[in-house]
MARDREN-936956 format. One record per residue (C-alpha): residue number from 1; x, y, z. Coordinates in Angstrom, 3 decimals, m for minus. Layout:
PT,NUM,X,Y,Z
...
END
This chain:
PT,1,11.178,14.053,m20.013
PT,2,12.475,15.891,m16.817
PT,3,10.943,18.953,m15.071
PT,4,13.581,21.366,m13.926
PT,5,12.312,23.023,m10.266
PT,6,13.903,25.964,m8.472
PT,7,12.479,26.698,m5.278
PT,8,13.783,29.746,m3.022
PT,9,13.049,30.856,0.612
PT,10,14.445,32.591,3.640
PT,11,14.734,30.665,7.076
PT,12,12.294,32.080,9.476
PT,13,13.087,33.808,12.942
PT,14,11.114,30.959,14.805
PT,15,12.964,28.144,13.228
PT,16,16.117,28.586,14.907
PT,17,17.842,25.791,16.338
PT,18,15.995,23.455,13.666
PT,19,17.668,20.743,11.052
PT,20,18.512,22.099,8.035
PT,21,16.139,19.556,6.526
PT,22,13.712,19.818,9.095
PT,23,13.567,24.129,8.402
PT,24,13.149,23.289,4.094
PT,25,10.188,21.056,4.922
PT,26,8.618,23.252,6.835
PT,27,9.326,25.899,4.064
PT,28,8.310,23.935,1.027
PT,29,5.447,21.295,2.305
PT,30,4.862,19.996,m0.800
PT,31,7.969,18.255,m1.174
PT,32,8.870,15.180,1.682
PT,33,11.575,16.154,4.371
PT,34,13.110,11.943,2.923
PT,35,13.004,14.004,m0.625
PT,36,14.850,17.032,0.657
PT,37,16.861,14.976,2.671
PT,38,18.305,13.645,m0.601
PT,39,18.206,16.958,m2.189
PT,40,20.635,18.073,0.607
PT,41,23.197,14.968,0.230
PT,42,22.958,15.653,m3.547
PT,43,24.458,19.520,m2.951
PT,44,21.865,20.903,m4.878
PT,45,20.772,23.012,m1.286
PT,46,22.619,26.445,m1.134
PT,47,22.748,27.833,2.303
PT,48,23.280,31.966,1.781
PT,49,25.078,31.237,m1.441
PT,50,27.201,28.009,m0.193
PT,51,26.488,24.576,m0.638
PT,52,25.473,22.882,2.325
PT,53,25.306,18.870,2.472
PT,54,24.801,18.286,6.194
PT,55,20.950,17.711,6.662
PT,56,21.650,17.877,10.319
PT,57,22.923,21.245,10.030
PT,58,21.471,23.559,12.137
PT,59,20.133,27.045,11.174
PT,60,19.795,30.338,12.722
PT,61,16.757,32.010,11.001
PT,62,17.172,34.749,7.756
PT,63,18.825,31.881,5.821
PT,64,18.526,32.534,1.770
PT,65,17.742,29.282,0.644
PT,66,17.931,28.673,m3.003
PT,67,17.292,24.734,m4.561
PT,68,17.829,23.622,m7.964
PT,69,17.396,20.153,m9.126
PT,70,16.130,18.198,m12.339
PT,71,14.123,15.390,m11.396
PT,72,14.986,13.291,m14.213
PT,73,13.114,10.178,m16.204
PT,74,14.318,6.774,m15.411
PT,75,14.147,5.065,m18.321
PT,76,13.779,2.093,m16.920
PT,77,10.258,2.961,m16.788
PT,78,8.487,2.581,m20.269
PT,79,5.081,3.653,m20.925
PT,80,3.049,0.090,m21.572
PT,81,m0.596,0.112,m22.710
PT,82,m2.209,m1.676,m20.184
PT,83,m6.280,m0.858,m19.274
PT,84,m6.235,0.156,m15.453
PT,85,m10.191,m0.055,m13.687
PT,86,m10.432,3.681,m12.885
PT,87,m13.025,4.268,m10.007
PT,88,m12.767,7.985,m9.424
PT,89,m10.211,10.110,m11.278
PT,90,m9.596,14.608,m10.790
PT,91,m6.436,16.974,m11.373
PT,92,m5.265,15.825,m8.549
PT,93,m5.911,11.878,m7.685
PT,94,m6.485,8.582,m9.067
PT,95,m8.060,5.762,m7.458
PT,96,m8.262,2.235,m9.440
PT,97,m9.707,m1.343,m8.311
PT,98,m6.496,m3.704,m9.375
PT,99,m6.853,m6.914,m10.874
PT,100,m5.240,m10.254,m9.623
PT,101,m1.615,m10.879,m11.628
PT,102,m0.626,m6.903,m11.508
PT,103,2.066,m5.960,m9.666
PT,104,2.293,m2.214,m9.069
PT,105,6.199,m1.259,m9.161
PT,106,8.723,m2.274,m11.106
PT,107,11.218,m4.563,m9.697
PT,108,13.614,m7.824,m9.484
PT,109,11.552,m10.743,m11.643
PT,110,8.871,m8.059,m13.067
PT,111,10.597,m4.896,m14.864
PT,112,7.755,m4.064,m16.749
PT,113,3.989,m4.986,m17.256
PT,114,3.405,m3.180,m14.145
PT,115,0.915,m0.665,m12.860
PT,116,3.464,1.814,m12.980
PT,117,3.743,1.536,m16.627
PT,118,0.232,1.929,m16.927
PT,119,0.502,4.640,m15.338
PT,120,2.957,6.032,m17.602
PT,121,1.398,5.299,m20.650
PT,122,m1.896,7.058,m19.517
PT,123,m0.374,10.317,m18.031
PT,124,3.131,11.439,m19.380
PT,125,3.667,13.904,m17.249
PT,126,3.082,11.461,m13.850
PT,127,7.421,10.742,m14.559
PT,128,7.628,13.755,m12.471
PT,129,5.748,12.732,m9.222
PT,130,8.286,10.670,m7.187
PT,131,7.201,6.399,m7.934
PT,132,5.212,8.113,m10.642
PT,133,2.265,8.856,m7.956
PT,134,2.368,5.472,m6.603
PT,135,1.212,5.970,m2.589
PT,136,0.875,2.625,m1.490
PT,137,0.765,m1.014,m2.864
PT,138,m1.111,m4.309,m2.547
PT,139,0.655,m7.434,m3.446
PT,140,0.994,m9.182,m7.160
PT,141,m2.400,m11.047,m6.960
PT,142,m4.276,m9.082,m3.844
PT,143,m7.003,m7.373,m5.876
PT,144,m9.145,m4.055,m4.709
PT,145,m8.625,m0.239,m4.404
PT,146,m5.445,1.934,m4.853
PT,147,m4.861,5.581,m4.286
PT,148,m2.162,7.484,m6.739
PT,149,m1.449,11.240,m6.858
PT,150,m1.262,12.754,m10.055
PT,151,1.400,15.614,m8.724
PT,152,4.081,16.558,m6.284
PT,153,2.085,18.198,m4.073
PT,154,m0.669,15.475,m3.946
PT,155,2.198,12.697,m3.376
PT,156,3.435,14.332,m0.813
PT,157,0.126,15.043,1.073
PT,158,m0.860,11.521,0.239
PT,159,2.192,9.954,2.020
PT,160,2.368,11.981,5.044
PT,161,m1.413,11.562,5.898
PT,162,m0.564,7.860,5.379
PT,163,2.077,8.332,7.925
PT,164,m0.324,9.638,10.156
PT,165,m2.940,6.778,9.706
PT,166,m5.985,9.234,8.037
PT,167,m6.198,6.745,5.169
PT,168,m8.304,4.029,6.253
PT,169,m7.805,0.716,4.489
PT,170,m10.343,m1.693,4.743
PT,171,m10.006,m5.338,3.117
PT,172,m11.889,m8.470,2.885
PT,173,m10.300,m12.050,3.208
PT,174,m11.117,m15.699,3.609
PT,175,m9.174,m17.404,5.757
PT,176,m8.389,m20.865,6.821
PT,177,m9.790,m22.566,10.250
PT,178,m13.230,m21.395,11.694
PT,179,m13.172,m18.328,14.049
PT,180,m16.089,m17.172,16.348
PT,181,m14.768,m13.892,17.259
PT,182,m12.818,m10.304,16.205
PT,183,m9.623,m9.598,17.259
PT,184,m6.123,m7.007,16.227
PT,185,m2.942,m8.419,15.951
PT,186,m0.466,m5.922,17.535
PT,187,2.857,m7.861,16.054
PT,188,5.908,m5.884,14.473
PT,189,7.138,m7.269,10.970
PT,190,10.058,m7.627,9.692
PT,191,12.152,m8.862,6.011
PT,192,12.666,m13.086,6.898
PT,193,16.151,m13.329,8.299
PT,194,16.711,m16.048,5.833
PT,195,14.266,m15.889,3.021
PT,196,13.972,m12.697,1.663
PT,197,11.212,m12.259,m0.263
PT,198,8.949,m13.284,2.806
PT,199,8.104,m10.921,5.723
PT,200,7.910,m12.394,9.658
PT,201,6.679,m11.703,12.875
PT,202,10.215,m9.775,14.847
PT,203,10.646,m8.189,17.728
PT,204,12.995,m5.661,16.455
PT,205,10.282,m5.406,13.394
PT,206,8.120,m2.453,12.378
PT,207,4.989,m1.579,14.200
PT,208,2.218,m3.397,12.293
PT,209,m1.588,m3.443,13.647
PT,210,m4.208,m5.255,12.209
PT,211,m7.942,m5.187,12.903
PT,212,m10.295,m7.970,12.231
PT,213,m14.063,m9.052,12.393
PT,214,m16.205,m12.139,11.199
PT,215,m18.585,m11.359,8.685
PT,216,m19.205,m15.276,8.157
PT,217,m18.072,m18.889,8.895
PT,218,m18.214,m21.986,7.321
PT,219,m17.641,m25.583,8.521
PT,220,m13.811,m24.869,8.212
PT,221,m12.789,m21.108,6.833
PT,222,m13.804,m17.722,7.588
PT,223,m14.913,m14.672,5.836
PT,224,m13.387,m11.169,7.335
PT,225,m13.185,m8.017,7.284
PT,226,m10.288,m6.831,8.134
PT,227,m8.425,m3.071,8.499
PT,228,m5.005,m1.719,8.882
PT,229,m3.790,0.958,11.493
PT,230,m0.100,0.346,9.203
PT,231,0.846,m0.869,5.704
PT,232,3.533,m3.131,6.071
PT,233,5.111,m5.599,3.467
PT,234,2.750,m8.586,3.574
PT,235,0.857,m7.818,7.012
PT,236,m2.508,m8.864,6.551
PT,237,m1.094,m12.321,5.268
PT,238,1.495,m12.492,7.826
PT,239,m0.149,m11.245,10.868
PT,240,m3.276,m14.205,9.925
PT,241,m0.597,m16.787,9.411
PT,242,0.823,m15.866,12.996
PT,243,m3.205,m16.295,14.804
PT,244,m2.938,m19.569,12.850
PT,245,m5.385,m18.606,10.193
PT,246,m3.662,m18.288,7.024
PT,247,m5.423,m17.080,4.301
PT,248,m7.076,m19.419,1.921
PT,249,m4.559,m19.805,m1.809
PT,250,m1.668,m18.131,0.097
PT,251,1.011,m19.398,m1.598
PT,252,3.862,m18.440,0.471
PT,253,2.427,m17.839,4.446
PT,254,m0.753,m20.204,3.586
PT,255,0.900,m23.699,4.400
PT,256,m1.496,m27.162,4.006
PT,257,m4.915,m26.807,4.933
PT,258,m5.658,m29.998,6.885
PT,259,m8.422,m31.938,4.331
PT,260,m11.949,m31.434,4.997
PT,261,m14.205,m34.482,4.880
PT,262,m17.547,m35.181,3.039
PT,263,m17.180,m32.503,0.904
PT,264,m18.145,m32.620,m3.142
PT,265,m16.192,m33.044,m6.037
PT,266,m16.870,m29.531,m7.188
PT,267,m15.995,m27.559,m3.658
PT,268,m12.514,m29.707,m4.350
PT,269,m12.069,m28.140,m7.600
PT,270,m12.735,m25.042,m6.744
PT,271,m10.562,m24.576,m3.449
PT,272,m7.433,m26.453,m5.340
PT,273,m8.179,m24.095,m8.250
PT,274,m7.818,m21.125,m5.940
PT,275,m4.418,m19.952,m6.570
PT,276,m3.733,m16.755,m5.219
PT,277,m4.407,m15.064,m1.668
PT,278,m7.983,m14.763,m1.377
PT,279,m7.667,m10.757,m0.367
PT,280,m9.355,m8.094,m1.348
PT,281,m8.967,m4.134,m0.738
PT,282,m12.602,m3.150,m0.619
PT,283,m12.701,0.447,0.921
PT,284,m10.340,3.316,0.755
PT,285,m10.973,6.700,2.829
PT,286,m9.208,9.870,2.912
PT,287,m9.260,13.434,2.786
PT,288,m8.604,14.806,m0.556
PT,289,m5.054,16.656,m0.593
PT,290,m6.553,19.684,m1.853
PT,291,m9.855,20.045,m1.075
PT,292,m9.421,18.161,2.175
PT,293,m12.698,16.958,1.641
PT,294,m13.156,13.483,2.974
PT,295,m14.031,10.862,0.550
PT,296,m14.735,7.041,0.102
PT,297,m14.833,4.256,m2.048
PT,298,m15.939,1.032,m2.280
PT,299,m15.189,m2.062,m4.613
PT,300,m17.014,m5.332,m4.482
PT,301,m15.124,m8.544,m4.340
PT,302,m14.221,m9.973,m7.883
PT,303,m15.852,m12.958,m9.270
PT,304,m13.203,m15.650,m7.811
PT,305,m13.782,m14.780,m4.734
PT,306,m17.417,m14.469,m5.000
PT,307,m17.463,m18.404,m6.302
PT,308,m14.898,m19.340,m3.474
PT,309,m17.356,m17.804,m0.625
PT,310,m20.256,m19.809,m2.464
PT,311,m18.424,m22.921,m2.599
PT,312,m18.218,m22.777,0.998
PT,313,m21.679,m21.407,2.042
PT,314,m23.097,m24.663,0.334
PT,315,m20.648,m26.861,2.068
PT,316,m21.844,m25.100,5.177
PT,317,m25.589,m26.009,3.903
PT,318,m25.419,m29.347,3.113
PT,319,m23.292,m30.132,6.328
PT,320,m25.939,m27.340,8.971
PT,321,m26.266,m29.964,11.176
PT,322,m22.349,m29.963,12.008
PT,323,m22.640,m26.002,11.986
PT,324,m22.861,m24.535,15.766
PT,325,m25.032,m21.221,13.978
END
């Protein structure tokens, strides 16, 4: 399946001066200036009749501007029948609450099985929205809510209001080491400059900010909430791991959680038991891409987490008199 587009303009009077790429985005919003960027460098862009593959080009206004492209399937990407939790669904959007052991995109070590191909499966036609509607991700085994456009135009909307930070994000975590008080980390991340499938604190890193407040403590771990100003790689597990408060089951930024005495047999079990990062997307808000409406959604924490924050509430119980409350 491919869908064949041919879009056609004239440069305006009050665009002279711009980038060729920068003029076509302006032109035709509902495609990204990154996609028409590539659009350029692909010569399918025909300046006045001629081929132009400079997206730095300047223009002068009264342009014709004539694009033809095929965005074409990968086939790669198979349809799989895998059940997706659908929260809120129109013409337009999708929002689901993932489960733990999903990872959303295709890639190195998972090439299918993915939400992606869920995706797929469910709505043919998605093939034709760049990452078949996929907005933004949450890791393999973070669970909670997930935006995805259903077309171009809602993609595009989508990512550039993400851009802008008018999505709010809002997560919940338990983390290791008791904290009294709120914070942000303002730290930039980067890829590891040796291990490459783990992100780090660098100066020469993206801008990441995190937000976060206590919503409980225990004898030794916190419950927060927590909310992102940016969506790097990672940052919510990275940026805790940096204030020395890793989050509980991390497997890769959560290191050894010093021991924690007098404790019972079955808040051992349960905390060695705890194998993934206990994170949770729990609130998503943004303004629909074409009503512009502003909307919200909530997802309560899934049943491991539940019995990890219980665990630790009656550890906290049966050890009050240890507990500054």
């Amino acid at each position: 399946m491919a869908q064949q587009l041919q879009l056609q303009a004239q440069i305006l009077e009050s665009q002279l001066g711009q980038r060729l790429d920068q003029a076509l985005a302006e032109l035709f919003p509902d495609y990204s200036r990154s996609r028409i960027k590539e659009w350029i460098l692909d010569n399918r862009v025909l300046v006045n009749g001629k081929i132009i593959n400079r997206p730095k080009e300047k223009v002068f206004g009264s342009e014709q501007i004539a694009i033809d492209v095929l965005i074409e399937e990968d086939m790669r990407w198979q349809p799989q029948n895998i059940p997706l939790n659908i929260v809120y669904e129109d013409d337009e959007i999708l929002v689901i609450n993932k489960p733990r052991d999903l990872v959303v995109h295709p890639g190195a070590g998972n090439p299918d099985g993915t939400v992606l191909n869920a995706l797929l499966y469910r709505y043919p036609e998605i093939i034709n929205v760049p990452r078949a509607g996929i907005v933004h991700r949450l890791d393999k085994d973070t669970t909670g809510l997930m935006v995805i456009a259903k077309t171009i135009p809602a993609q595009t909307h989508l990512v550039e209001a993400l851009q802008r930070r008018e999505i709010t994000r809002e997560y919940e975590a338990v983390v290791n080491g008791r904290m009294t008080a709120g914070g942000t980390v303002d730290e930039p991340i980067a890829r590891h400059p040796t291990k490459r499938t783990h992100m780090a604190i660098h100066p020469m890193g993206k801008p990441a900010i995190t937000h976060y407040r206590v919503m409980e403590h225990f004898r030794a771990h916190t419950r927060l909430r927590l909310r992102l100003e940016s969506g790097r790689t990672h940052q919510i597990r990275v940026h805790m791991a940096h204030i020395n408060h890793p989050l509980v089951g991390d497997p890769v930024y959560g290191g050894r959680p010093r021991p924690l005495k007098g404790v019972s047999e079955e808040f051992r079990q349960i905390m060695s038991n705890f194998n993934r990062q206990a994170l949770h997307a729990t609130m998503l808000r943004l303004y629909h891409p074409l009503t512009g409406i502003e909307m919200e959604w909530h997802a309560d924490i899934p049943a491991d987490m539940v019995i990890l924050i219980n665990i630790l509430k009656t550890d906290a119980m049966m050890h009050r008199d240890e507990m500054d409350w």
